[in-house]
C-alpha positions in Angstrom: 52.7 41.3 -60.3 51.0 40.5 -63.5 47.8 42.5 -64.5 44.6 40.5 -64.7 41.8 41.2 -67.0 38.1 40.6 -65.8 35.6 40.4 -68.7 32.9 42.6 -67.2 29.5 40.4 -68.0 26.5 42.4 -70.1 24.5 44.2 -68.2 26.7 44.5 -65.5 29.2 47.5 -64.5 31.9 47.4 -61.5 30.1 48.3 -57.6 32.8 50.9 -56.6 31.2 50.6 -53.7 31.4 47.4 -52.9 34.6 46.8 -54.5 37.7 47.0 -52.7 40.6 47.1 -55.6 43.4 47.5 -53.1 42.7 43.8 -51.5 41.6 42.3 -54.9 37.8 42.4 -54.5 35.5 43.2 -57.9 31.8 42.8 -57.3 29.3 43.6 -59.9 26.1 45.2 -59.9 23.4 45.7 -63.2 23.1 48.5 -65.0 19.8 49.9 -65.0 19.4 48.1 -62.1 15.2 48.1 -60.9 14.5 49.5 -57.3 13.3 46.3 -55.1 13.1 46.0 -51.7 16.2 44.0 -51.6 18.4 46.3 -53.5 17.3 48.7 -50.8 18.4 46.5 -48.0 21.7 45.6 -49.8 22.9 49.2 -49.8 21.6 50.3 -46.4 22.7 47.1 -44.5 25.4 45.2 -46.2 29.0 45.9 -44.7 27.4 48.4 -42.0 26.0 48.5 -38.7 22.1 47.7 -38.1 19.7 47.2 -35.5 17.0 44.3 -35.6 14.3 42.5 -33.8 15.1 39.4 -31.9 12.4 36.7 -31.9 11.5 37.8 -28.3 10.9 41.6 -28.9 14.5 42.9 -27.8 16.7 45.6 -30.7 19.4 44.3 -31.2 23.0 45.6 -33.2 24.9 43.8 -35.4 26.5 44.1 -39.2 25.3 42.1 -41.9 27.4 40.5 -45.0 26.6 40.5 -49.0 22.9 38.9 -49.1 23.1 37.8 -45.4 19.8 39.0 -43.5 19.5 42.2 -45.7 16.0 42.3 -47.1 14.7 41.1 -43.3 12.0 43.2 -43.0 12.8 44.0 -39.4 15.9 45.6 -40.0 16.8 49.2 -39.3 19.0 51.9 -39.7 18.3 53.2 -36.4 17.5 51.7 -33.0 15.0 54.2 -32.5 12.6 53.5 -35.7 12.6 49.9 -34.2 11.6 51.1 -31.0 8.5 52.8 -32.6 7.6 50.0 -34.0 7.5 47.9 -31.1 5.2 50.7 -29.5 3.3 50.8 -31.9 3.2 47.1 -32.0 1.9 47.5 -28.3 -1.0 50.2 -29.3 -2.5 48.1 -32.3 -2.8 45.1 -29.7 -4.1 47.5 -26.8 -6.3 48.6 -28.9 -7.6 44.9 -30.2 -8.1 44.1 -26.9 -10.4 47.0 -25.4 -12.3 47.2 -28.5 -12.6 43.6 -28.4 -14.2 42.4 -32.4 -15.1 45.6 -32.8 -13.8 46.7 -37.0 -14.3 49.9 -37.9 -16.9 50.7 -40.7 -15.7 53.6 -43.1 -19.0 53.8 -44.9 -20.8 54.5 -41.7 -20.4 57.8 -40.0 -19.9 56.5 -36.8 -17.2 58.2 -34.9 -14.0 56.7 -34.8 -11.5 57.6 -32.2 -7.7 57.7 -32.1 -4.9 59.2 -30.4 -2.7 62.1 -31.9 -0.3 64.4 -31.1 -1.6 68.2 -31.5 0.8 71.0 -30.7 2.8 68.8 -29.3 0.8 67.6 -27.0 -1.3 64.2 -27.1 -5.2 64.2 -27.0 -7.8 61.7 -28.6 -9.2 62.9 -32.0 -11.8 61.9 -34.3 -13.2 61.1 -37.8 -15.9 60.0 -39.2 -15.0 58.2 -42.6 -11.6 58.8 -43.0 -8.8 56.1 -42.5 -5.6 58.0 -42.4 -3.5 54.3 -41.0 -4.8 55.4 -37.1 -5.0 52.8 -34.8 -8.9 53.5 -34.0 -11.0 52.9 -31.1 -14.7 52.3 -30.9 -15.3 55.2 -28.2 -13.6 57.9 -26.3 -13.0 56.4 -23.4 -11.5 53.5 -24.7 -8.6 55.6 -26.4 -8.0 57.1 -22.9 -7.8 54.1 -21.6 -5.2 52.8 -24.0 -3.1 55.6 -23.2 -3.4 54.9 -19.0 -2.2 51.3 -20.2 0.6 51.9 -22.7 1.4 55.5 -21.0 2.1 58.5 -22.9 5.6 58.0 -23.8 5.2 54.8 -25.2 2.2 56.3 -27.1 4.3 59.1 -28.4 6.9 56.6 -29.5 4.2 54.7 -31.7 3.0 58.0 -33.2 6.2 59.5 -33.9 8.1 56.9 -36.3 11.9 57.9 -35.6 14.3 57.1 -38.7 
């Protein structure tokens, strides 16, 4: 068989990983290539297994090809950093409901209550003016009732993000 010569285009440098030289397949990648979103996608879900949100809440398994659903931003490496999503989906709309249009007010010193985990076990907590990305709760009671709702597994699952 004759040789062929590829004229590597500037900028660009063969993807060893991506290229398969036994069955003939050269894909380029560029040099000095900046760190997006996408090119993160594109080497944690191209040509290898994922998990991903259906449109009605279900994870779901499947592989994805070059460029084909790999920056969606609801894939995952793991089934169960989906999973905590989705319960923490849950909490966040929980928690929109029993506070009703209650916002939370930083500058105040109100109270502000959300649900931890604290040696290992869960319990409400509080803050006055810090905003730490908690799901808050405008009183006490209302965080307990959250976790009567959601129950505290699924609670756990939304605090602890698995990857």
């Amino acid at each position: 068989m004759e040789n062929i010569t590829i004229n590597i285009p500037e900028g660009y440098e063969i993807d060893m990983k991506k290229s398969d030289l036994s069955k003939g397949i050269v894909q380029f990648k560029q040099i000095n290539q900046p760190l997006t979103y996408r090119s993160i996608s594109e080497e944690l879900f191209t040509n290898k297994p994922f998990y991903w949100i259906s449109e009605n809440g279900k994870v779901l398994d499947g592989e994805s090809v070059l460029g084909l659903n790999c920056s969606e931003s609801n894939n995952s490496t793991t089934k169960e950093q989906l999973e905590s999503i989705l319960a923490l989906n849950k909490l966040c709309n929980v928690a929109k409901y029993l506070n009703g249009d209650w916002i939370p007010d930083f500058k105040k010193k109100d109270e502000l209550y959300y649900l931890s985990i604290v040696n290992n076990g869960l319990t409400v907590s509080s803050h006055t003016i810090i905003n730490d990305g908690n799901v808050f709760f405008k009183t006490f009671e209302l965080a307990q009732k959250a976790v009567e709702i959601l129950g505290g597994e699924e609670i756990r699952r939304a605090l602890t993000l698995s990857h």
